[in-house]
C-alpha positions as CSV (number, residue, x, y, z in Angstrom):
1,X,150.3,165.4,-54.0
2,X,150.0,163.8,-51.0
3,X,148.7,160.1,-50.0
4,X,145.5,161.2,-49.3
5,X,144.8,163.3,-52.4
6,X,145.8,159.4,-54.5
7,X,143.2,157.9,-52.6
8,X,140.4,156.2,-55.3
9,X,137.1,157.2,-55.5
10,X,134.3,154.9,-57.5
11,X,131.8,156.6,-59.2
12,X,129.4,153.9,-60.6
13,X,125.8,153.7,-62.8
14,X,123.8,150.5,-62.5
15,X,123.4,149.4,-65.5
16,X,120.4,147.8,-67.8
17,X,121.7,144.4,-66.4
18,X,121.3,145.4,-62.8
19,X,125.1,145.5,-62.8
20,X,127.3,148.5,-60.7
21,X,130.0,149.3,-63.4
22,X,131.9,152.6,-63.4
23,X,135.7,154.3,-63.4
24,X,138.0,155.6,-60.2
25,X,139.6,158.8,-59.6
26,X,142.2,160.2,-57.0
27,X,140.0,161.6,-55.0
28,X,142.3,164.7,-55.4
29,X,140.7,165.7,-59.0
30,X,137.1,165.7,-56.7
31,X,135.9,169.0,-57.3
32,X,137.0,169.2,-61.4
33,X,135.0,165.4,-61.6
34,X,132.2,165.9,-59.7
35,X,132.0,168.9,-62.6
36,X,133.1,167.0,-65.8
37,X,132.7,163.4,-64.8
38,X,135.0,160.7,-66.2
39,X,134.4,159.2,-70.3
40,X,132.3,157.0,-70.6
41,X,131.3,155.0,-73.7
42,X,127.9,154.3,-75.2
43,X,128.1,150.6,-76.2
44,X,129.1,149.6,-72.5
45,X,125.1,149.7,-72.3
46,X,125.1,146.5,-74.0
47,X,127.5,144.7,-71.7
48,X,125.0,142.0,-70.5
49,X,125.2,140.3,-66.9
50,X,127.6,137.5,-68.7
51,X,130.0,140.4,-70.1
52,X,129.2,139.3,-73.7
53,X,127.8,142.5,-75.8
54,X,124.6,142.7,-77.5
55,X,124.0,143.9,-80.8
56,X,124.5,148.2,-80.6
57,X,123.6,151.1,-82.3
58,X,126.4,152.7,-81.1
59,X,129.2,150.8,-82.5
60,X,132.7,152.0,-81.9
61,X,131.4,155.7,-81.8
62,X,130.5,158.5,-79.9
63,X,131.4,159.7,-76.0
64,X,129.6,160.3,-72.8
65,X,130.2,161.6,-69.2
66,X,129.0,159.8,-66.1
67,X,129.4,162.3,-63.5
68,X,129.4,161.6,-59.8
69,X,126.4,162.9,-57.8
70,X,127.7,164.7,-54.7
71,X,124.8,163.7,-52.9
72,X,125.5,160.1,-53.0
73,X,128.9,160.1,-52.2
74,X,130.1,157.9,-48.9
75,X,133.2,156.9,-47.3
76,X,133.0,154.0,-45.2
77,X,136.0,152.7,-43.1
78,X,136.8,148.9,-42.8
79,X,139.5,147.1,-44.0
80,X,140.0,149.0,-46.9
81,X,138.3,152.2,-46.9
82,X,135.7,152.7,-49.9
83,X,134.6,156.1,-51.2
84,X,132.3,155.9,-53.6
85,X,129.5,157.8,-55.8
86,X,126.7,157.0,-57.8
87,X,126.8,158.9,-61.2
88,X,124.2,159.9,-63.7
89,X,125.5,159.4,-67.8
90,X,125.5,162.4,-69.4
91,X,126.0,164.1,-72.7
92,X,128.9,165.8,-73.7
93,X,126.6,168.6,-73.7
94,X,125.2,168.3,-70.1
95,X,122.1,166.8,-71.2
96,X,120.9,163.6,-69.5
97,X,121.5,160.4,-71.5
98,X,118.4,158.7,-72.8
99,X,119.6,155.3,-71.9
100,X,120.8,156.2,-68.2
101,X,118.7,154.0,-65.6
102,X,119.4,156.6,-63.0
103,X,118.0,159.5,-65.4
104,X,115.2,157.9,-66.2
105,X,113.9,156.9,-62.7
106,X,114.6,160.6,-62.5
107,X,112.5,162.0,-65.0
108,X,109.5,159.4,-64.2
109,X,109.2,160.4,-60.8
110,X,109.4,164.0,-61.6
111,X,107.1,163.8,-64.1
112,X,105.0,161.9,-61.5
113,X,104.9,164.9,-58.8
114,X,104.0,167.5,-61.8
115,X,100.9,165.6,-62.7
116,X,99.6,164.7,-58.9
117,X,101.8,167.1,-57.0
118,X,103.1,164.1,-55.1
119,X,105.9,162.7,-54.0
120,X,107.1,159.0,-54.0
121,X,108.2,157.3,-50.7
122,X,109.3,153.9,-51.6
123,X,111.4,151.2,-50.2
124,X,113.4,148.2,-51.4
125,X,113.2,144.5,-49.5
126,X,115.9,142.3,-50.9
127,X,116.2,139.3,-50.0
128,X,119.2,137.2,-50.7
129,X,121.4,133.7,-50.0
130,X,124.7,132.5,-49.1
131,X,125.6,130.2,-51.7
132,X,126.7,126.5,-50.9
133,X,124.6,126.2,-47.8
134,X,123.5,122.7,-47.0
135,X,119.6,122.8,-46.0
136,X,119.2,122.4,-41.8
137,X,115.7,121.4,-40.6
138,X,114.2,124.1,-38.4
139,X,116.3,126.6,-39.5
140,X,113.5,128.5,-41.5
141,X,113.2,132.1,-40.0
142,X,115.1,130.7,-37.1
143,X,117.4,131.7,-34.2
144,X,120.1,129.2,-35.1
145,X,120.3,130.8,-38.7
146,X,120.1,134.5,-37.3
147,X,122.9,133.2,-35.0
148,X,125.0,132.1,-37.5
149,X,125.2,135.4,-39.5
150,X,125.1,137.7,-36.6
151,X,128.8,138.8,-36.5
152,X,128.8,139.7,-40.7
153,X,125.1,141.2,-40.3
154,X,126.0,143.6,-37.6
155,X,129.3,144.5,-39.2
156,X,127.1,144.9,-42.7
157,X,124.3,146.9,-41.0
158,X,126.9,149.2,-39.9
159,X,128.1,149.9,-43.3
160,X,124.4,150.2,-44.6
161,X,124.1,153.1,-41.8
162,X,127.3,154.9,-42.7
163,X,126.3,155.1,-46.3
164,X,122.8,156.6,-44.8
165,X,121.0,153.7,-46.1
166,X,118.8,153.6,-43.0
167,X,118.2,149.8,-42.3
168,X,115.2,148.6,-41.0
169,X,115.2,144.8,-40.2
170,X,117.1,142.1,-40.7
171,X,116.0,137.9,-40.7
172,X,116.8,134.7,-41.3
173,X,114.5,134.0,-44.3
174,X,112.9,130.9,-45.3
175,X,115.2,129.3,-47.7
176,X,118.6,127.5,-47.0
177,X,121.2,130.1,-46.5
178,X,118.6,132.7,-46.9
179,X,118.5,136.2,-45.5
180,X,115.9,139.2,-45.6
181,X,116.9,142.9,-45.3
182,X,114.8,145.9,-45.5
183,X,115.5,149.4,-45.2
184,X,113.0,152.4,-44.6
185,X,111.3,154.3,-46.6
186,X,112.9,157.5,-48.6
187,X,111.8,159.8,-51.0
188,X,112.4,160.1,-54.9
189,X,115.3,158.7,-56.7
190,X,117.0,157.9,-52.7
191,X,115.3,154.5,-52.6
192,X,116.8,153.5,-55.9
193,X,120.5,154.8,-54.7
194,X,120.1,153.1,-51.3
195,X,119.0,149.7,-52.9
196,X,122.4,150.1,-55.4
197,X,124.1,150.8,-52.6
198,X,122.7,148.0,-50.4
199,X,123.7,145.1,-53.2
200,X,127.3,147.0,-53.5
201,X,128.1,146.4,-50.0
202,X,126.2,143.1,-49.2
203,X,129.1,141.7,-51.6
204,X,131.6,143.8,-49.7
205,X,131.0,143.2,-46.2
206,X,130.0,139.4,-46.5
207,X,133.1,138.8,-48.7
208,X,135.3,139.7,-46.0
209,X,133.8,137.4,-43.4
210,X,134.3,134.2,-46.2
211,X,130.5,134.4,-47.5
212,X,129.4,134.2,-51.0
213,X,126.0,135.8,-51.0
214,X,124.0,135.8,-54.0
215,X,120.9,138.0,-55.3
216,X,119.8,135.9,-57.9
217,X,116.2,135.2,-58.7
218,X,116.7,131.5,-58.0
219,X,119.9,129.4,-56.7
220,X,118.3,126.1,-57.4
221,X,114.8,125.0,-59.4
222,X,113.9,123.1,-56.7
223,X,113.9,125.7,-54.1
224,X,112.8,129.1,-53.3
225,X,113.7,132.3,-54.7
226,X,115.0,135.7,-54.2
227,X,112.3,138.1,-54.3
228,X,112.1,142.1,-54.5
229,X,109.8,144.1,-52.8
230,X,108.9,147.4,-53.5
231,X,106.7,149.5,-50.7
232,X,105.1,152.5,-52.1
233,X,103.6,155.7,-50.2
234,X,102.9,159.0,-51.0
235,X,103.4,162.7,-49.7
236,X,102.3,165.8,-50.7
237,X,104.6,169.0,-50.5
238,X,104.4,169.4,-46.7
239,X,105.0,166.0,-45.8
240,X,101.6,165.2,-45.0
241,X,100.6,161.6,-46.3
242,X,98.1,160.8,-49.5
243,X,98.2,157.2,-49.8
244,X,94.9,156.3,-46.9
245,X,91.6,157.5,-46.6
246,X,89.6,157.2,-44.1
247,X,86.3,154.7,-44.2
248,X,87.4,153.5,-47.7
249,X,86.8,149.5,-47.7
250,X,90.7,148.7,-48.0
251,X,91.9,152.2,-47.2
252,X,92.9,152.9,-50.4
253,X,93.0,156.8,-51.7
254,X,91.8,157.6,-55.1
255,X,95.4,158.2,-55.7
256,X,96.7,155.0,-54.6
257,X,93.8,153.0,-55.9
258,X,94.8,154.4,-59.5
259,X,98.1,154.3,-59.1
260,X,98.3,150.6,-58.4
261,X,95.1,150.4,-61.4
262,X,97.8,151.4,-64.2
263,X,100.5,149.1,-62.2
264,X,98.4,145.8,-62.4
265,X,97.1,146.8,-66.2
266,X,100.4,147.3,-67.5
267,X,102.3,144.7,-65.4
268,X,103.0,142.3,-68.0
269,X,104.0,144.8,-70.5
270,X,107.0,146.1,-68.2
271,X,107.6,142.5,-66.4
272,X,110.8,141.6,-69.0
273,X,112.0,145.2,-66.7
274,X,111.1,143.9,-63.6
275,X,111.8,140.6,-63.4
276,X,115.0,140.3,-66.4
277,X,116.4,137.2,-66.5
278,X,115.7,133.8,-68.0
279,X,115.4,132.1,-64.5
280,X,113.1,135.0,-63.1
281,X,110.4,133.0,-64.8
282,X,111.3,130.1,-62.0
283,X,110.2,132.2,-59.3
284,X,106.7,134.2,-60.7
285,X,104.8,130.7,-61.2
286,X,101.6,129.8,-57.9
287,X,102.1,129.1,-54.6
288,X,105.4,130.7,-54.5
289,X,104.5,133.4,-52.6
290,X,106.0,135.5,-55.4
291,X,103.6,136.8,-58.4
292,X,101.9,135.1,-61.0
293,X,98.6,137.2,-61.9
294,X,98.2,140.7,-62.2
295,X,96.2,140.9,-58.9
296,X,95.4,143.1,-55.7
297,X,95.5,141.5,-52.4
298,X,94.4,142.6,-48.8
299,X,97.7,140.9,-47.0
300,X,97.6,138.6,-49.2
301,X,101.4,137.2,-50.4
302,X,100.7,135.7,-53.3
303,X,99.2,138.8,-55.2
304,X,101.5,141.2,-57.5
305,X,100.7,144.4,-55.3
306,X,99.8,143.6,-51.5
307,X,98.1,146.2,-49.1
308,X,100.5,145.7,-46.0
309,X,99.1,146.0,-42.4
310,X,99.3,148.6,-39.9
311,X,99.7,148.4,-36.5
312,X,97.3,151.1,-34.9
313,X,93.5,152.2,-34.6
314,X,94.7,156.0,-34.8
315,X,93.9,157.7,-38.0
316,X,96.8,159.9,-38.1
317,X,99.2,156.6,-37.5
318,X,97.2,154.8,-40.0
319,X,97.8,157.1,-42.4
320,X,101.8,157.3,-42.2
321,X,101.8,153.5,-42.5
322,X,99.6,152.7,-44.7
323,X,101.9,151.3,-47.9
324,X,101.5,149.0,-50.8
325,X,104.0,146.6,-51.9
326,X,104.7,145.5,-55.4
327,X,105.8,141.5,-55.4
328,X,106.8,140.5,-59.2
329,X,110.6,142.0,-58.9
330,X,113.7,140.6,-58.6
331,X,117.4,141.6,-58.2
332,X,118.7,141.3,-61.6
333,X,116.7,144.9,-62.2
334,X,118.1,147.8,-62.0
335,X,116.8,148.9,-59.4
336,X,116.5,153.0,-60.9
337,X,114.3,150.7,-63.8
338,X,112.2,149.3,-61.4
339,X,111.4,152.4,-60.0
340,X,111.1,153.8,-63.5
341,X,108.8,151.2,-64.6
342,X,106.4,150.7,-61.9
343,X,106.1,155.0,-61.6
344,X,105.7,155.3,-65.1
345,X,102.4,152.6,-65.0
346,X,101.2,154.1,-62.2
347,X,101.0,157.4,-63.6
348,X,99.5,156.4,-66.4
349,X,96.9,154.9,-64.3
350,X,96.2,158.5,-62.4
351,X,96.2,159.9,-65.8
352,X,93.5,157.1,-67.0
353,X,91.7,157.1,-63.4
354,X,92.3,153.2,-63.6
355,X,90.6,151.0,-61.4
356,X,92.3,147.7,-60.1
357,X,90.3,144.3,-59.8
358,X,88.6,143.6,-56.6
359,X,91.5,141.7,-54.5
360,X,91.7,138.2,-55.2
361,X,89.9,135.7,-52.6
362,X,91.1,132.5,-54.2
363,X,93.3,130.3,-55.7
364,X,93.6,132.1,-59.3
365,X,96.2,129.2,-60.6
366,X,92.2,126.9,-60.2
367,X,90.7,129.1,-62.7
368,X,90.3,129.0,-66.4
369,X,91.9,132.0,-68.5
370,X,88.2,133.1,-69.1
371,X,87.2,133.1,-65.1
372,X,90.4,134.8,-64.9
373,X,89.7,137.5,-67.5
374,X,86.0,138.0,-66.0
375,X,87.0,138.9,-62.8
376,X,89.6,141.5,-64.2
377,X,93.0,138.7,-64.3
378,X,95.0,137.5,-66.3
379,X,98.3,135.5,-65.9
380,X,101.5,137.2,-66.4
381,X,104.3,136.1,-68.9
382,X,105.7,132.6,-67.8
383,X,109.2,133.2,-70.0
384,X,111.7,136.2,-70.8
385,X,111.2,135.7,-74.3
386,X,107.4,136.3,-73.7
387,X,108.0,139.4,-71.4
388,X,110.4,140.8,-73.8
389,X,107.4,140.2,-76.8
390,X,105.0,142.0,-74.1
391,X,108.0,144.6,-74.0
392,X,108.6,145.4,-77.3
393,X,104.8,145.0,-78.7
394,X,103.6,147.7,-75.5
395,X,102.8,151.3,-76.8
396,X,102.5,152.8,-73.6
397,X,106.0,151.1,-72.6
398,X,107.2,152.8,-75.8
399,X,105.6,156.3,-74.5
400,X,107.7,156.0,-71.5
401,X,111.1,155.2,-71.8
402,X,110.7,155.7,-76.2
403,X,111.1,153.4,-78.4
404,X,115.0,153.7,-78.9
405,X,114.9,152.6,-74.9
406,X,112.8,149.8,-75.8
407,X,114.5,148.3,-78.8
408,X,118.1,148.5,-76.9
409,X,116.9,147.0,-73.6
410,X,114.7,143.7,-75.7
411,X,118.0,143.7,-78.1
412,X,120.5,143.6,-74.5
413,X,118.2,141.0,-73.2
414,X,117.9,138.8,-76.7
415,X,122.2,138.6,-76.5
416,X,121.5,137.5,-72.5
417,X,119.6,134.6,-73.9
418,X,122.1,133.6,-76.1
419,X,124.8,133.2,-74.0
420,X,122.3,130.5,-72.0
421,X,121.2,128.1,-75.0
422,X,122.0,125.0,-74.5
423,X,122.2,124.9,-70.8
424,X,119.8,122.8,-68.7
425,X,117.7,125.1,-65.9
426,X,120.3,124.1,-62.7
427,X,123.2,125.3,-64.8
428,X,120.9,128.2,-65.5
429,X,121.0,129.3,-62.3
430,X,124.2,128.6,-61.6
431,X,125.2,131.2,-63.9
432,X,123.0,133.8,-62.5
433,X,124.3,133.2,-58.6
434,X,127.9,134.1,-60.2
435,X,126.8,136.9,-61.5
436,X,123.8,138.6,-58.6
């Protein structure tokens, strides 16, 4: 066999934990693996972020197959080159597992196209920080900043490219150490890869110029957070977009207006997806331009789903912008859940003809729960452990994913806790940069 032929390949699954975990192959035994896969073992869905194990069903027992996608696979050439794949779990059978993130973002968005005959077009922003960076006045969105990461960020864009990620733009962000990067739009599950795929090689690239960067929800109490953004869209079968109409007040179609109706109405009951970890909680609170009530805004950047601006008068140019973005996520989700999650709510929406609350036009942390609840508000869970109640207690969470999904993913998250009691909120975070 020659050199080549011994040559790894990854194949990985992001996990419940927002973790890339997976085996290596020669790259040789390709065409039998991208077939049968590699074992895998069902309790390894209870690995939390720390590497402790929550309470399973499984046990000891019982075998899977995670089995490269061939449409995923990359090889990208730098120091050392990297071929890799993402892989769905399977059954022994064939059959898709029923706890596979990548599966079930899958199966939501399909399901989503057979009841509106559209498709999704989405995109992930991450945002992210180099850890141990000492704060430097002026340097928020600045050129000195930009400067400073230049030489990794064009090296890391070029890998993004090669792997067919598509990025978009790239910025010094607010926050000390703090960098934005978005990518454009694709369709279905690609988004979800490409976001995988993004955090994979962020750590690789960076790594190799001496960087530490970090995705966590929030380095330091005292400072800003990491946000996630997800941009939605939608196409029907020829391509031709369904997400603007024309004279509408905000330019919302009937489509997107229920769409992000079922979103806002079921946000708190699939937040303990979206935003998963203890320190999350940090991060959604007021004036934190992140999320705190289940509101709509008009460009507005502290609502949980924003109508973004476009850039044109023509209808037609309208139309292919014309996005929304959904604010209360965070990169310790999967991202194939958040995708799941927020497709899922927003079909149910559709299904429901939902209508969202008037956008917000004030400051919704000055009202009283009651104002709030009038006008169609309500604030969203302030801990995990009340996101996770939300979670477990939510029948139309339990319709989605079922209600084995549901009790692993609250009993995964309940042994995350754990391994945190006793530590004060800096040391808090400090665990979760380690980990993101």
């Amino acid at each position: 066999m020659t050199q080549r032929n011994n040559n790894l390949l990854f194949v990985g699954t992001n996990d419940i934990a927002g973790i890339l975990r997976g085996k290596s192959f020669p790259v040789g035994e390709w065409d039998k693996r991208s077939q049968r896969g590699v074992g895998w073992t069902p309790t390894n869905v209870q690995i939390t972020c720390f590497d402790s194990i929550s309470d399973s069903p499984f046990g000891s027992f019982g075998d899977l197959a995670l089995v490269p996608d061939p449409q995923t696979r990359i090889t990208i050439d730098h120091d050392q080159k990297l071929d890799f794949a993402m892989g769905d779990i399977r059954t022994l059978e064939g059959a898709p597992w029923e706890f596979c993130t990548r599966s079930l973002a899958r199966r939501a968005i399909e399901e989503f196209h057979a009841l509106t005959g559209a498709t999704v077009l989405s995109s992930f922003e991450h945002e992210f920080q180099l850890k141990g960076q000492v704060p430097r006045p002026g340097d928020a969105f600045g050129f000195k900043g930009f400067r400073d990461g230049q030489a990794w960020a064009e090296a890391y864009l070029a890998a993004l490219s090669a792997a067919g990620c598509a990025p978009d733009t790239f910025m010094k962000e607010y926050g000390p150490g703090q960098y934005e990067i978005t990518m454009k739009p694709a369709q279905g599950i690609t988004s979800a890869d490409n976001a995988a795929i993004l955090r994979m090689l962020t750590h690789d690239v960076l790594t190799r110029f001496g960087k530490c960067p970090s995705f966590a929800p929030i380095l330091d109490p005292d400072s800003v957070g990491n946000g996630l953004h997800v941009h939605f869209s939608f196409l029907d079968d020829a391509g031709e977009p369904l997400t603007w109409e024309e004279g509408e007040e905000t330019g919302m179609s009937t489509l997107t207006r229920h769409f992000i109706g079922g979103v806002l109405k079921y946000l708190d009951q699939i937040l303990a997806i979206l935003a998963p970890s203890e320190i999350s909680y940090l991060r959604l609170t007021p004036h934190r331009w992140s999320a705190a009530y289940n509101n709509l805004g008009f460009r507005d950047r502290e609502a949980s789903v924003r109508i973004c601006p476009v850039t044109s008068s023509d209808p037609e140019s309208i139309a292919r912008q014309y996005n929304f973005e959904v604010r209360a996520a965070d990169n310790a989700a999967s991202p194939y859940l958040t995708l799941a999650a927020l497709v899922f709510a927003g079909a149910q929406g559709v299904r429901d003809a939902i209508e969202p609350p008037a956008p917000a036009q004030e400051d919704l942390s000055l009202l009283s729960p009651e104002a709030l609840a009038a006008k169609g508000f309500r604030r969203l869970p302030d801990s995990l452990g009340k996101a996770l109640e939300a979670l477990r207690s939510s029948e139309a969470a339990r319709g989605w994913f079922g209600d084995g999904f549901v009790d692993l993913y609250v009993a995964h998250k309940q042994g995350e806790l754990a391994q945190l009691e006793g530590l004060d909120w800096p040391a808090k975070c400090a665990r979760y940069a380690e980990v993101y």
